[in-house]
N, C-alpha and C positions, 0 to 999 in steps of 0.2 A: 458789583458794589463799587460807586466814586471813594478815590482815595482820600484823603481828606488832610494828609501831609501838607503841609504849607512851600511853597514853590521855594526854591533853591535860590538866595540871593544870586545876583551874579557877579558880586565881588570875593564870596566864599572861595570858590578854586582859587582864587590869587593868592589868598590866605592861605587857604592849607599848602599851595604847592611851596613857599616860603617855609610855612613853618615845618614840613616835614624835612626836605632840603637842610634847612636850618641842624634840625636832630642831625642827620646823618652825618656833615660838617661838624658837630660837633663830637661825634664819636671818633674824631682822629687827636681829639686834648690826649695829649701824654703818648703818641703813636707815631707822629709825624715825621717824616724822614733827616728832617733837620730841622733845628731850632727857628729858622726863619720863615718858615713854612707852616709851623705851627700856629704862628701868631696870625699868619695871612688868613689860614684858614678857619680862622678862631673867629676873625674879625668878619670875614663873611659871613661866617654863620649867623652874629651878634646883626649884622644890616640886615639879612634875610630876619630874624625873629622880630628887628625893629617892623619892616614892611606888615609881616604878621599879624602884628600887635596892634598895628592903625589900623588894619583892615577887618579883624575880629571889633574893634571898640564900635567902630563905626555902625554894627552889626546886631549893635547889644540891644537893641531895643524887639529885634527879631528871634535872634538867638542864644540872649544873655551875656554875662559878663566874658570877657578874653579866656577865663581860665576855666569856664565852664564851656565855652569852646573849642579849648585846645584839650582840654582832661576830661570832660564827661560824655561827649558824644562816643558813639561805638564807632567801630571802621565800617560800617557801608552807610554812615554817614561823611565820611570823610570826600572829599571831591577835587582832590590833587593827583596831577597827571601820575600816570605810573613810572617813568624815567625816575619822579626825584626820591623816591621809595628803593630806588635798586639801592642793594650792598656798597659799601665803598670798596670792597675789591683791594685792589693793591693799586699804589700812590696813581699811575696810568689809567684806571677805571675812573678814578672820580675827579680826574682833571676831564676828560672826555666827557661827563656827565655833566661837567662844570660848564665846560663848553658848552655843549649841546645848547643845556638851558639858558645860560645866560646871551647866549646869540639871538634868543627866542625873547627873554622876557626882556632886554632892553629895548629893543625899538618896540614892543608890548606896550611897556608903560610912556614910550615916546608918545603913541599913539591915543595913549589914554587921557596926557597931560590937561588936555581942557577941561575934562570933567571929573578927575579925579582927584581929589587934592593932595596925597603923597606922590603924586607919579613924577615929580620935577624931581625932587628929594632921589627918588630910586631910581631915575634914571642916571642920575651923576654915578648913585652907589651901582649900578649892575655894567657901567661901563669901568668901572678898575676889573670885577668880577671877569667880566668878558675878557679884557686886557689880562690879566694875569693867566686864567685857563689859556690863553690864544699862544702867549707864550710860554707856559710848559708845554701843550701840545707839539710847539715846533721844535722845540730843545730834546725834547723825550721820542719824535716822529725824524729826526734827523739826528738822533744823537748815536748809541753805540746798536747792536744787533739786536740786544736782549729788552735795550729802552723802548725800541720801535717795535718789535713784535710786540710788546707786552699791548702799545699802545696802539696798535694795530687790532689785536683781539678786543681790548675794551670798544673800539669802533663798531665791533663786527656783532660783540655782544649787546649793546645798547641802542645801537641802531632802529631795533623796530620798533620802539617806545617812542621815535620822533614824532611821529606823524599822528600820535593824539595830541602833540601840543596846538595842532591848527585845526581840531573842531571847534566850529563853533561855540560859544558860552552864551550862552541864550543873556539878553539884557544888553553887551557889549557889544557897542557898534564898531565893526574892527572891521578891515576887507582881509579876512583870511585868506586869502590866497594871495595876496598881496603880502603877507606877513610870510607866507611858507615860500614863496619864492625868493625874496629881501635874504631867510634865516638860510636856505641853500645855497645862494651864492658868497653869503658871507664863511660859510662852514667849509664848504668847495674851497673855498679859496685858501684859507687857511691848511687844507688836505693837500692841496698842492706845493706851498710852499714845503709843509712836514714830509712830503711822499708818505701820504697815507692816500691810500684809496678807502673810493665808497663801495660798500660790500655789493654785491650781485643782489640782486630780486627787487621787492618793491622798491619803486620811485614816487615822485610828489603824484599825489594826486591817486595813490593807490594804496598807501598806507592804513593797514588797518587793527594792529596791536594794540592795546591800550583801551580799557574801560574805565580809566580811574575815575572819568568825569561822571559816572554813572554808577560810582560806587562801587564799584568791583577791583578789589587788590590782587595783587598776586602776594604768594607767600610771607615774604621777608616782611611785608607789613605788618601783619599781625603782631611778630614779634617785637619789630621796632615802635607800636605803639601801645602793648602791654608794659616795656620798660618806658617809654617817654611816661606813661601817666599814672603807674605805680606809686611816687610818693602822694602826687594830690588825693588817688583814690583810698590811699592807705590811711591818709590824713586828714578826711574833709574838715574843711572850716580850721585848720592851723594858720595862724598868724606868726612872723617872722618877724 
């Protein structure tokens, strides 16, 4: 039997991997290791929900309005990589995550710029992003015994989640390999100043972790998108 599902935009994963990102960034309100940290992280969140939000509207004539979007589809409709789904861990894990991605998604929307009308906008926002994760990584990868191990495992832990950032997304004209080598020597480089190393086993071009682009979550999602979509689903049609 032909399926008859309607093809996958190919600006939806930019969306979700923003707007998931975005949730898990925001589950450090009220947790953050110090007060100055909490706003940065806050604020990220808020640019990642903005990018979301343009790229669901833009969408709506395919897949309806932003909030039906973001709260009514199920998870193996969701199509954001699996990295931005992991846990935040402790303060080391999701600067590492932070990194990772945002190494990945600025020169992303550099690339998109011609064609995409937020990509100018988001590439200003995911270079403070890049810039802030780059320097806690060196601060926490060079700083006391306990800062580096911690931030050492989160490397070791999240690691195999990169390399679905650089399949292709059907629609987007991008030289992915071009991108996955640009996001490793920028990452490298960064390891070396912090003295982190890159874990043993797969390298570029062998990675193969990660189905989120194909709808498949691992654990933690489930749960992180029963509470993101709890109030809308508990509320349909409430006005504020």
């Amino acid at each position: 039997m032909t399926s008859t599902a309607p093809p996958t935009p190919a600006t939806l994963p930019l969306g979700d991997d923003a707007l998931i990102l975005s949730h898990r960034l925001g589950e450090w309100a009220g947790h953050a290791p110090v007060l100055e940290e909490e706003v940065a992280l806050a604020n990220i969140a808020l640019d990642l929900l903005g990018q979301a939000r343009a790229l669901y509207t833009g969408l709506a004539d395919v897949l309806g309005s932003e909030d039906e979007i973001a709260f009514l589809r199920e998870e193996r409709a969701f199509r954001n990589c699996q990295l931005v789904e992991q846990p935040n861990g402790d303060f080391a894990h999701t600067i590492v995550r932070q990194l990772f991605f945002s190494t990945y998604q600025q020169p992303l929307y550099a690339r998109l710029s011609p064609v995409l009308p937020l990509a100018a906008k988001a590439v200003r926002e995911t270079a403070y992003h890049r810039d802030h994760a780059e320097q806690w990584t060196l601060r926490l990868g060079d700083g006391t015994e306990e800062s580096h191990g911690r931030t050492q495992r989160a490397v070791d832990t999240l690691w195999r989640y990169t390399g679905e950032l650089f399949q292709p997304i059907e629609g987007l004209e991008v030289d992915w390999q071009e991108l996955a080598e640009e996001w490793s020597a920028g990452v490298r480089d960064v390891f070396d100043r912090a003295g982190l190393t890159v874990p043993e086993g797969p390298r570029e071009g062998a990675w193969s972790a990660g189905a989120g682009r194909q709808g498949l979550h691992t654990e933690p999602f489930g749960r992180l998108l029963a509470e993101m979509q709890h109030l809308h689903r508990s509320h349909p049609g409430a006005t504020w």
